[in-house]
C-alpha positions, 0 to 999 in steps of 0.5 A: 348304027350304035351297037349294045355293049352288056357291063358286068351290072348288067347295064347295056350300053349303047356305043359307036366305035371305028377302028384305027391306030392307037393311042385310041381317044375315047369320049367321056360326056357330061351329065346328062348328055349323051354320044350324040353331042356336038364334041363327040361327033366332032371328034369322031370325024377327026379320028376318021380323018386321022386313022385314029381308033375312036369310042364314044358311048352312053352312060346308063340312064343317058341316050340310047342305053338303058336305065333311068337317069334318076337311077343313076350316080357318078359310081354307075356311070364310071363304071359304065365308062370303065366296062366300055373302055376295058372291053372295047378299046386296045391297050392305052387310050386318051380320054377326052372328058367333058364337064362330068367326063373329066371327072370320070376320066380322072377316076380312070386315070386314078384306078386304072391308069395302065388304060390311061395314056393321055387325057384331055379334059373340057370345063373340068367338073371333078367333085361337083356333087359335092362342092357344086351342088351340096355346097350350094344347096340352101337349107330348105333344099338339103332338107328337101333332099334328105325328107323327099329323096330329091330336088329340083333344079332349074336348068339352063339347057332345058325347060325341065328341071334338073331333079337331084337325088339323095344317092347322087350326092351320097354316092359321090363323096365315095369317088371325090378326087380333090381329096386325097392325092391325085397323081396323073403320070401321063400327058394332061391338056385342061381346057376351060372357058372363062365364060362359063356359068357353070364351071368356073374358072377356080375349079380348073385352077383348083384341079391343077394345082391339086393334081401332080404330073410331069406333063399337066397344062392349062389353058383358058378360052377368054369368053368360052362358055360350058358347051365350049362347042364353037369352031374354035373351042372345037379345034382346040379340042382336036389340037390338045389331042393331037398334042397328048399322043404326039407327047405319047410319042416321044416318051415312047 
């Protein structure tokens, strides 16, 4: 049974937690996805076999916590995952973002690195209000967006569209990484699938090259699409976990 965790905004949170030995792993999903998806609770069961402590929530407006999703922005949901991870979690954690997840993840790394020993980041989609979306929006789309508030876009995942709002956008040029200097001190697996449609391959390439650390690597699944859910992509997951807190370990 999922439990409410109340933000400092106000927010409730609904989250799922066990207890365990540290480094714990905390999941951070994707846009529009929630707690309940195929890595989280792979992952989950992982931790459960390992003794690992586990978190894995709601952003706002996303699953069982509260809030319209068309509310919501890239600076509410790091806030989300910020007040989870500072309130419900020991000491030092290993992120493990998905697609947005990673994005939010490194907004942690980068504002409160101190909660950040490792991180693992699946289809990494640092910035993509900006260079996904705004960037690839046709002038009759940005006027759209700037006149009504909001746009429509198909999905692949679902028959509804995606709506897009004007504060998405907006808001997310407040949190871009790829901008200014991104250090990340701490163990760093990137996984990211040479199939996937939407993410590609250069925004892995851009992000590492962009980012500087001691201990930062990238690896690509040939074939690997955006969900990056099959057994094998799963297993991979729980093995660069592994691999972060045994690096943990030994600079310990």
């Amino acid at each position: 049974m999922s439990e409410m965790l109340k933000t400092p905004d106000g927010r409730d949170i609904a989250y799922d937690r066990i207890e365990g030995a540290g480094p714990g792993v905390v999941f951070l999903g994707g846009f529009r996805s929630d707690k309940e998806g195929t890595k989280a609770l792979a992952l989950e069961a992982w931790a459960k076999r390992h003794g690992r402590a586990f978190l894995r929530f709601d952003y706002s407006g996303h699953g069982q916590s509260s809030g319209d999703f068309l509310d919501g922005c890239i600076g509410d949901w790091f806030e989300d995952a910020r007040a989870a991870i500072l309130e419900l979690t020991e000491g030092p954690q290993v992120l493990v973002g998905s697609s947005m997840g990673s994005w939010i993840s490194l907004l942690m790394a980068r504002e409160c690195p101190e909660k950040v020993a490792g991180l693992v980041t699946i289809a990494a989609a640092p910035d993509f209000t900006e260079d996904g979306m705004w960037e690839e929006f046709s002038d009759t789309q940005r006027q759209e967006l700037i006149e009504a508030g909001q746009v429509a876009l198909p999905s692949d995942y679902s028959d509804e569209p995606y709506i897009i709002t004007k504060r998405l956008i907006e808001e997310g040029r407040e949190r871009l990484v790829l901008r200014s200097a991104l250090t990340l001190p701490m163990p760093v697996r990137m996984l990211q699938g040479t199939a996937d449609a939407d993410v590609p391959v250069s925004v892995a390439v851009r992000l590492i090259d962009h980012a500087t650390g001691p201990d930062i690597r990238l690896t690509l699944v040939k074939d690997a699409d955006h969900r990056f859910s099959t057994p094998e992509c799963l297993k991979l997951i729980e093995l660069s976990v592994l691999k972060v807190i045994q690096r943990i370990g030994e600079a310990a």
